[in-house]
Each structure stands twice: as C-alpha cells, then as structure tokens.
N, C-alpha and C positions, 0 to 999 in steps of 0.2 A: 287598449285592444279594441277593434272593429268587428264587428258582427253585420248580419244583412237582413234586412227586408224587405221581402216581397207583397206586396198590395197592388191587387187590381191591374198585375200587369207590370206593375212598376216595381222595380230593384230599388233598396234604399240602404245605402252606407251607414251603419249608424256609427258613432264615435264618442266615447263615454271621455270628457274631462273634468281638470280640476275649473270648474265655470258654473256661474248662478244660474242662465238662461240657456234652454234650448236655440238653436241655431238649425234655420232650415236655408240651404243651399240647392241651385241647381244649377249647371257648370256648361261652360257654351264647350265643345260646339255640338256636340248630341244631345246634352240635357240630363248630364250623370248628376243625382238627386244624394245629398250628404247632409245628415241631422249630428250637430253636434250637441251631446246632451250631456248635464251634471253625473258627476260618477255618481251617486247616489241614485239617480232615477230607474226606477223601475222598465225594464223592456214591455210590460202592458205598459204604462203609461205613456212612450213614448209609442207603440204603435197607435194608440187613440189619439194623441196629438196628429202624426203622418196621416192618418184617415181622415180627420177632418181639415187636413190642407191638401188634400189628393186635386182638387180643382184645379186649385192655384198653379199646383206641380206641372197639369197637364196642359195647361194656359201656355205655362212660360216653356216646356217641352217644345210646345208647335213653335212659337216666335223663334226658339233657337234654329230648329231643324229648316225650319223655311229661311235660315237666313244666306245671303249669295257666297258662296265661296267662291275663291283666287282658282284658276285651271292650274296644274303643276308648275313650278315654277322650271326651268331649263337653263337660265341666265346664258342665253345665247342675244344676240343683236335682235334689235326690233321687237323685243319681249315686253311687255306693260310693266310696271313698275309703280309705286304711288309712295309718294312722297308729301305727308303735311294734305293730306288728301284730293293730291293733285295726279293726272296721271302723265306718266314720260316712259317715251321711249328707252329701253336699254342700249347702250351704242361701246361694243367692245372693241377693244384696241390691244395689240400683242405687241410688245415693246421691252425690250430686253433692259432693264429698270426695275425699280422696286414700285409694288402696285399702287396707285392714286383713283380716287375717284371722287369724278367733279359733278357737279348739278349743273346745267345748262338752262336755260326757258323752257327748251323743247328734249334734252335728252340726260340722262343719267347716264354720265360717262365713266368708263370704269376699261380702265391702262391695268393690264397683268401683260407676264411673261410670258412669256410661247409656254403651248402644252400645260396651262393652267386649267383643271379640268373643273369641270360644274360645282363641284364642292367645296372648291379651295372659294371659285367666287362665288357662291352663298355666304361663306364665311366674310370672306371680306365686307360685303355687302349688309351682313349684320352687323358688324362691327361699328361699318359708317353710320348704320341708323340708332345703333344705341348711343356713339357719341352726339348725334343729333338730339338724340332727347334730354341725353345727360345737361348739355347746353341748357335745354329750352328749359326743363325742370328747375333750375337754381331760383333763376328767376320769381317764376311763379309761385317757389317755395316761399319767399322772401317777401313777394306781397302779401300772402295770405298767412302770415303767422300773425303779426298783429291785430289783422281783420276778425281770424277769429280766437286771437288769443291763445295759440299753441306754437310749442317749441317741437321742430324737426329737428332731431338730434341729426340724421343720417337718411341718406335716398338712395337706393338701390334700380339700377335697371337690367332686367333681366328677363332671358327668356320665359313667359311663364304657359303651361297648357291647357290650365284649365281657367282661367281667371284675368280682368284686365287690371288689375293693382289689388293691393292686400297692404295691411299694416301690422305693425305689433305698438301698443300701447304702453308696454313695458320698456321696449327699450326707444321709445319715440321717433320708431322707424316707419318709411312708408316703402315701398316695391311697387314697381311701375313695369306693364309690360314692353318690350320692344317695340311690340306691333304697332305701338301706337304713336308712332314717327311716319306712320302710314298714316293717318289720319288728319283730322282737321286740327288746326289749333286748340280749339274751341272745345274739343273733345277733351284735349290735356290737361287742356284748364278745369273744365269739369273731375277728371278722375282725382286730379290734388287735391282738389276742395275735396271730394267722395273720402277720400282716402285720410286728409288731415281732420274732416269730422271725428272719422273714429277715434281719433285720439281723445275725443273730448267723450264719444257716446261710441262704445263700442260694436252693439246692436244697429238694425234697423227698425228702432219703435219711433214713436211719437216723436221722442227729444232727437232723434238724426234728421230724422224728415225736416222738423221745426228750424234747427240748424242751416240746412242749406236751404229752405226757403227765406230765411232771413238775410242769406250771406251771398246764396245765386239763384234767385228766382226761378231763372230760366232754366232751370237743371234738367227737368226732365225733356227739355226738349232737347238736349246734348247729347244727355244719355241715349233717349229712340234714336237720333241720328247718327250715333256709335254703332249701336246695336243693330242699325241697317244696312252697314257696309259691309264689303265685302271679309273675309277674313280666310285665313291662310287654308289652303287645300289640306290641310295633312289630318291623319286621325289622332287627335289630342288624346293622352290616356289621363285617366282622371286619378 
C-alpha cells in the first residue's frame, strides 16, 4: 500500500516492500519523486531519510523540467521525426495496400490507405520503432552477458511513462523503452549495460557505479547526452 509525503513543497510517493534497502526515485518527465522502502520501516524514519535528500531531489527536479520536449506529434507530411537520433522528414503516401514504412537518407516514409487517420499512424509508426529496437537489443544483449557475467533470460520493449528501462532480477528480465529507437545508438548501449548491471546489483550504491565504471567508462557521458534530447510531448502519469 502507498501513502504520501509532503516536504518542503515536494509530494513523495512512498511504497512499503518486501526489500532490504530504501530506494529513492525521481521520474522524467516532471520529476514525480517515489521512495521505495522495507515494509518494516518506520514512516519517521523514512521522512528523515527524504529530508536529508530534499537537495538531490531538487537538483534532479530542475535537469528533468528544463529538458526539450517533441511539439505534438500530427503525423502529417513534413513533420520531424527521429530515428537512432537522427532527424527525417515524415513523407505520407495513400495507397490502397497494406501499410509499409520505409527509412529513406532523407525521409521516413510511411504508405497507409486512404482515410488512415492520425492514430492508426501513431500506431503504426510505433510499432516500426519497437521492432527497430527489438533488432538492435539481441545483439547488444549478447555481447554484454559475458562481459559482465549475466544471463538475460528475456527483453521486453515496451511503452514505458515514467522510466527509460527497468529490470526484475528475479526473473532475469530487462524492459527497455520504445523511445529509445529515437535516439543514438550509443544511448542503447548504455541503458543495457544500466539495466543488465542490476542484475548483478540491484541499487544504485557503490558496487553499480563500480560495475559500469569497469565495463563502460564513458557511461555518464551517454547517459547526460540521453537525458538532453528531446523526449515525447505528452504528460507522463507516474
């Protein structure tokens, strides 16, 4: 069961499980702030924990809120589009056929039927970029199990609102978001490794950091250049 608190301005989700370590989150794209804590822990004790990370909270608040959002999407012709974190033009075509959509140099082409209205191609259009990631994921999954020594039972891509990958440790699965077929490569690479760490360290303490400092140096410079693009217009519910 979930309860709230309020500090200094700030709403804070709390979430009592079966877990050793508190767990402090803050969730793009507004900065919705969630402590997950042992069921045993005391509500003082975890408002004194949230008090003394109120900084941090408000740190990483402003980096979310200033980050660029997409304008509405329309999926009409000539609309921006980003792909692998490149940008193309949209270029619709009505053709009485079953829908295709191709990548061009210059444009994102995307064949529907007459009278296909804006949401059918959203749909489609997500479709194409989770199989795009699905692709790209196998791969990457398969270099880095060796590297650092974990088995990925199972990869999941999937719309996600508040988060850009998650895992579960139990069933040695990782979830990856869509969005991130929008992005660089480089980005991708990075959230696997983020994401196949936790397998090994569930937290972000000492042994995660130490982890992907050993295995991708350059992590935190993936990550800032993630967390500096642009990301989807809509209001994520947390």
């Amino acid at each position: 069961m979930g309860t709230k608190l309020a500090l200094g301005g700030i709403v804070i989700d709390v979430v009592k499980k079966k877990i050793k370590n508190v767990h402090l989150t803050v969730h793009p794209p507004s900065g919705a702030v969630r402590i997950s804590a042992p069921a045993r822990m005391s509500t003082d004790t975890i408002r004194v924990f949230a008090i003394a990370k109120l900084p941090w909270i408000r740190q990483q608040q402003k980096k979310l809120r200033a980050q660029e959002r997409e304008t509405p999407r329309e999926y009409l012709s000539r609309e921006s589009h980003y792909v692998w974190g490149k940008r193309y033009l949209l270029k619709v075509v009505e053709e009485d056929r079953p829908p295709q959509l191709t990548l061009t140099p210059r444009t994102l082409l995307l064949k529907v039927r007459p009278g296909t209205g804006a949401a059918k191609r959203m749909q489609l259009i997500e479709h194409w970029h989770r199989a795009q990631r699905k692709a790209a994921i196998e791969p990457l999954v398969v270099k880095w199990e060796p590297r650092l020594g974990v088995e990925v039972r199972r990869f999941f891509v999937q719309r996600m609102k508040t988060k850009w990958g998650s895992c579960r440790p139990g069933s040695r699965s990782i979830r990856l978001n869509t969005e991130l077929a929008k992005k660089p490569h480089e980005c991708l690479d990075y959230l696997v490794v983020h994401e196949m760490a936790h397998l090994l360290e569930p937290i972000h303490n000492e042994r995660f950091v130490a982890i992907l400092n050993e295995h991708l140096p350059q992590w935190r410079i993936r990550r800032d250049a993630l967390n500096r693009l642009p990301v989807r217009h809509e209001h994520w519910i947390y």
